[in-house]
N, C-alpha and C positions, 0 to 999 in steps of 0.2 A: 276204436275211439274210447278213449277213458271216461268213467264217469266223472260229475263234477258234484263237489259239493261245497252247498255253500252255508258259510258260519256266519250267526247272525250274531251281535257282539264280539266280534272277530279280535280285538284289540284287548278284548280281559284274560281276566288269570287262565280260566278254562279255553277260551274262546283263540287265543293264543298260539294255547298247545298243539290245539286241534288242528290249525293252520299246518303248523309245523310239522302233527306227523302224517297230513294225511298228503303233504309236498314228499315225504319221504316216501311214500306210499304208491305213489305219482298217479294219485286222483288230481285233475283239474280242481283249483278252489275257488272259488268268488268268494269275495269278505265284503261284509257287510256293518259299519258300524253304526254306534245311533247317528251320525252326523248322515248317515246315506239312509238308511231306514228307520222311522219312527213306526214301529209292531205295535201301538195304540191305532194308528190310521190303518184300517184294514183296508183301502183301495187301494191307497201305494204298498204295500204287503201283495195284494194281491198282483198286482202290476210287475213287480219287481221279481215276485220268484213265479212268474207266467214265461217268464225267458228259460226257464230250464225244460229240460226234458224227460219223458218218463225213466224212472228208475234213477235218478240224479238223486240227492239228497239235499235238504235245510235242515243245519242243524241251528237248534235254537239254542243260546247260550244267555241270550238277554235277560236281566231279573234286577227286581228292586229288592234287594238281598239285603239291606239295612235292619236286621231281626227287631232292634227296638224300635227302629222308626216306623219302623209295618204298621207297629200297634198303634201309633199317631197319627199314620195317615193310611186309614186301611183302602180308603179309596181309590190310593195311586198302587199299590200291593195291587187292589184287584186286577185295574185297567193294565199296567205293564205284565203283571206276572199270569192270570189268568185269562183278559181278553187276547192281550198280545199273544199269549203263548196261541191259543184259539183260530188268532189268525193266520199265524203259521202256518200252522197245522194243515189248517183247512185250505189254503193259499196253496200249500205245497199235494194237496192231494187233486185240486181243480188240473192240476199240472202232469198227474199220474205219476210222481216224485214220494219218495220218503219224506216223514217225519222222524226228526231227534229230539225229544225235549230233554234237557237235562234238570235234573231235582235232587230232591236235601234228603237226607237222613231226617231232618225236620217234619216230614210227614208224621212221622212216629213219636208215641208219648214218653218213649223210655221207663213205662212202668214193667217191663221185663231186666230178664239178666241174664237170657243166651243174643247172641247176634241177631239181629232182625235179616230173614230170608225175603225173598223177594215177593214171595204168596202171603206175607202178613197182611194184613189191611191197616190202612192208614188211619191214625187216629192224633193227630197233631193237637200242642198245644197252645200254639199263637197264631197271628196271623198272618206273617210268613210262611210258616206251613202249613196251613190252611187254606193260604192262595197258591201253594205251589204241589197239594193233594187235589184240588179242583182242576188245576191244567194239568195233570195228569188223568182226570178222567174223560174234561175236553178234547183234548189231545187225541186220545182214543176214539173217541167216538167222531173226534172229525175226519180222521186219516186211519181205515184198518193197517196201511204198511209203516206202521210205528216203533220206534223204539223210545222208552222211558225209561233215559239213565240217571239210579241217584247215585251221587255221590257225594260228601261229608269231606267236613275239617277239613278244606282245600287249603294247600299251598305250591305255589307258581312263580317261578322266576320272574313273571309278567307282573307280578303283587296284584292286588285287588283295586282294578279304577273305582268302584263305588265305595271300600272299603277304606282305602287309604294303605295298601302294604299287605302285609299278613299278620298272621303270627310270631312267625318264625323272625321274621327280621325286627318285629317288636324285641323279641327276644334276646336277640342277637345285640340289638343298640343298647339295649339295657344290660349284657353282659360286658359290653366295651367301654361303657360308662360307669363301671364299675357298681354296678346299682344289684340289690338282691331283692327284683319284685313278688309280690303276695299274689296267686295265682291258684284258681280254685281247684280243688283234687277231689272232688263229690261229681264230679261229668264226665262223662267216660266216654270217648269216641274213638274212630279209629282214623286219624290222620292220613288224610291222601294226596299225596304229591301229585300237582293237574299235568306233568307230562306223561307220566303211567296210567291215568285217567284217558285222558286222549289217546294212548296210543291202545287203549286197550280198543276204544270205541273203534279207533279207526278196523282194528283186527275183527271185532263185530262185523263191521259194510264191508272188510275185504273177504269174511267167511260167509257172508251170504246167512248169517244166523240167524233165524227165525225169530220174529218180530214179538215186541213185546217188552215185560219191564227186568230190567238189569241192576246189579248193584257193581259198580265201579269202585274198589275202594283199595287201598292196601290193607294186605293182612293182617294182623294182630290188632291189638286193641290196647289204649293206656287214658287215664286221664289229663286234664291239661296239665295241671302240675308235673305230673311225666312226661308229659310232653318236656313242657318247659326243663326240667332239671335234662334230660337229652341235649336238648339244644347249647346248654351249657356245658354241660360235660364234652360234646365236638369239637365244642368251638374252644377248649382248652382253659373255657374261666374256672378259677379256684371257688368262686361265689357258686354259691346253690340258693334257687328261689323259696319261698317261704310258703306253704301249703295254708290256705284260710279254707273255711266252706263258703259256698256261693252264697248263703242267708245272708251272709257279711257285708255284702257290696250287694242289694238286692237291684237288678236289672230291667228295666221296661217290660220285657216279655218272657214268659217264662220259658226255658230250654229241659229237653228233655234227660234226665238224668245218667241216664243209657242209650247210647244211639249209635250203637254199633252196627255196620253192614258186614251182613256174609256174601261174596261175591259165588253164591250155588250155583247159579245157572252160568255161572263163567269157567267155572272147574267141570261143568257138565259137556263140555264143548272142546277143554283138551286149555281151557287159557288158564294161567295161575299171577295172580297179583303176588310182589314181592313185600316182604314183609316192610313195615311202614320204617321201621329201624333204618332199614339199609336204604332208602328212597330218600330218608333224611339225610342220610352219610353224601349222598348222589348232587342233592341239592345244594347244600353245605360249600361240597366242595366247588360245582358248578359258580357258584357266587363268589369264591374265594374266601369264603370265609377257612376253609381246613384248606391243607396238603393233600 
């Protein structure tokens, strides 16, 4: 009998993916969206993932991921991103089940300049990360068979339901509208395409890999501005975006200047993420935008 696992925000960008490779996978999935599960109500949380079985998994993919809006409303950040996650957690261990939570690069202040390892300690600078460094210690201490994966600079064929899209397709519209946007080159991340994400996780529950926190991310590392001049260059526009500093357009909450993930404990296991370059090329084409 396969295990099952079930994604909770099943229908977002990461939430998505994970559907996708863990059917490839052929784990059983239950999907879970907020219309089926509200993870602020811990009885029906608890109720809901009491149907699974020991050693099944919840993965949690749900989150009020609005970076600026965090700081406006820190009170719904806490209740979704850290009681929810909470419930989860603890919901899926009353059950003898794994925990997944998935997390940000956000934890971290980006006052370094090598990639953040998985052993750093978190030290976030908004409330976003802030509530999403606390459900990662919840997390833990509600369910010891846990994995906490972070991963960064998501983009998903699925776009982002609470974001409105990604990046990438920002990018894309503004290339085909012939538009050359101002785009900050002082934040440096590493761009992670959420079906290499997911399929990594799922390779995690198919290796049996000992529990604990992960960085999911693709390899290399560029700022958004390189981000952004990439995407145009794929996508064939003659237009190159226009490099500003982030002081310029100054943002609700502050983002960390460096927030790159080293994915160590995933290279320590025999898995290797592909460089973020060629993930773009993947997605690109996937949408139609390139040949």
């Amino acid at each position: 009998m396969s295990r099952t696992i079930a994604v909770v925000g099943a229908n977002g960008q990461v939430g998505s993916d994970i559907v996708k490779a863990g059917r490839r996978a052929g784990f059983s999935i239950v999907e879970w969206t907020h219309r089926d599960l509200e993870i602020r109500h811990g009885e029906s949380v608890r109720k809901a993932i009491a149907s699974l079985a020991p050693d099944d998994v919840v993965v949690n993919t749900a989150a009020f991921h609005r970076t600026d809006e965090c700081e406006a409303q820190p009170q719904r950040a806490l209740e979704v991103n850290v009681s929810g996650a909470y419930h989860v957690a603890a919901a899926a261990a009353q059950a003898g089940a794994h925990a997944v939570q998935i997390s940000s690069d956000y934890v971290f202040d980006g006052m370094q300049s090598v990639p953040y390892v998985e052993t750093d300690a978190p030290h976030p600078l908004n409330v976003y990360g802030a509530s999403k460094a606390a459900a990662e210690m919840l997390v833990a201490a509600a369910n010891p068979q846990h994995y906490i994966v972070r991963i960064s600079s998501v983009f998903g064929t699925a776009g982002s339901s609470g974001k409105g899209g990604n990046f990438v397709e920002t990018m894309v519209a503004k290339a085909r509208g012939g538009q050359a946007p101002e785009v900050v080159d002082d934040l440096v991340m590493a761009p992670t395409f959420a079906h290499d994400a997911a399929s990594l996780l799922i390779d995690l529950l198919r290796l049996r890999a000992a529990f604990g926190v992960y960085h999911l991310a693709n390899s290399g590392q560029c700022s958004w501005f390189e981000f952004a001049c990439a995407i145009f260059e794929m996508t064939g526009s003659a237009l190159r975006p226009r490099p500003i500093h982030s002081s310029a357009h100054p943002a609700g909450a502050r983002r960390p200047p460096y927030s790159v993930l080293a994915s160590t404990k995933l290279h320590d296991i025999g898995l290797q993420p592909r460089p973020w370059t060629e993930a773009l090329k993947t997605y690109l084409q996937e949408k139609g935008y390139t040949r």
